[in-house]
C-alpha positions, 0 to 999 in steps of 0.5 A: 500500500501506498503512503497516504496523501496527508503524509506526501502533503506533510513532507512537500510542506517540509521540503518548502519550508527548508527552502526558507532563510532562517529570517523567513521562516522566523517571519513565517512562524511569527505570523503564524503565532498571531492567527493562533487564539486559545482554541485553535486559528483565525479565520480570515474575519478574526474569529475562531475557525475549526477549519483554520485549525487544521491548517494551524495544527499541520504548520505547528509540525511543519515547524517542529516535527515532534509535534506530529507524533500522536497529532491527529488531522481533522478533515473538517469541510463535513458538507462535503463528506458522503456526498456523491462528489469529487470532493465528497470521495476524496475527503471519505479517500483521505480519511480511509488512507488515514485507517491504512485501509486499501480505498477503493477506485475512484468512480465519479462523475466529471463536474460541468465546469471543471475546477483545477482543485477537483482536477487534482483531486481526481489524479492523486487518488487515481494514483494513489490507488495505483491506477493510470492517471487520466491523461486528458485531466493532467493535459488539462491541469498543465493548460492552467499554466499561464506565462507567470508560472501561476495556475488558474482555478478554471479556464474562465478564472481572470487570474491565476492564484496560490491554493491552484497553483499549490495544488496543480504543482503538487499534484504534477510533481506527484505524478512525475508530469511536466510542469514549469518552475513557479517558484518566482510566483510564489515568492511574489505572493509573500507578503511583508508580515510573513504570510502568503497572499491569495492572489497579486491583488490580495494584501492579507493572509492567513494559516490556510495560505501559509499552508498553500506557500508553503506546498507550492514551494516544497514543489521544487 
């Protein structure tokens, strides 16, 4: 069987973070600690998140890799969960993975519009269940690449953002699939208080963007 996923995450998360200078990573930590409230992290609004928590959690190991021993990951997006979607089986996928138990193959419908997450999501558990990733899906997720090495989230999308980008280099590397190094786009997303932006035109962060930074860059 196969290493679970979370556990391919947690090393790309690693491999960003050693990239940095000891003054970006004590910048990236120092912004992490001031989205940290006594119950977990802060949304975007400044409010306690359970969502934000996860993001939160898997940095603090990121940080210190002690942490990660008898840390538990908690999937938290439950609308998504047993329902007949790409996200729903990729959510019950991670959590089966997590049981080290063999997930069955992938069998659902392509969405009207497709997104490069949802994308992605379908070739990492086709390749995680040993199957042959659909070739149309990655040519597909290759095609999100625009000339500034970021990825848009659909083809419609106006420009190109971090969690696509993320996810699409992710999943790419995961496959061994041709992609071009972003590493200057990431970079141009990091912002001044040591946290990542959404997109060019964003000046604000948080946990889950740290997170996206720092997958995109452990790509490399």
């Amino acid at each position: 069987m196969k290493t679970p996923l979370l556990y391919k995450v947690y090393r790309a998360l690693r491999r960003g973070w050693k990239h940095l200078t000891p003054e970006a990573q004590r910048a990236v930590q120092s912004f992490v600690a001031s989205q940290k409230t006594d119950g977990g992290y802060m949304n975007p609004g400044g409010r306690e998140d359970a969502y934000y928590r996860q993001f939160g959690d898997v940095l603090e190991a990121v940080f210190s890799p002690r942490k990660l021993l008898g840390m538990h990951l908690h999937l938290t997006v439950q609308e998504s969960r047993g329902q007949d979607t790409i996200y729903g089986s990729f959510f019950n996928f991670l959590e089966a993975e997590m049981r080290w138990e063999r997930p069955k193959a992938v069998e659902v419908g392509l969405p009207q519009v497709m997104t490069t997450n949802a994308a992605c999501c379908l070739v990492a558990m086709q390749h995680q269940t040993s199957s042959i990733p659909d070739p149309k899906l990655i040519e597909w997720i290759q095609a999100r690449q625009d000339e500034t090495c970021g990825f848009h989230a659909t083809e419609l999308a106006p420009i190109p953002d971090l969690l696509s980008t993320a996810v699409a280099l992710f999943t790419l590397r995961l496959v061994e699939a041709e992609v071009k190094d972003a590493s200057e786009f990431v970079h141009a997303h990091w912002l001044d208080n040591g946290g990542f932006a959404p997109t060019l035109l964003d000046e604000y962060s948080d946990v889950e963007y740290v997170f996206y930074g720092l997958l995109a860059l452990g790509a490399f």
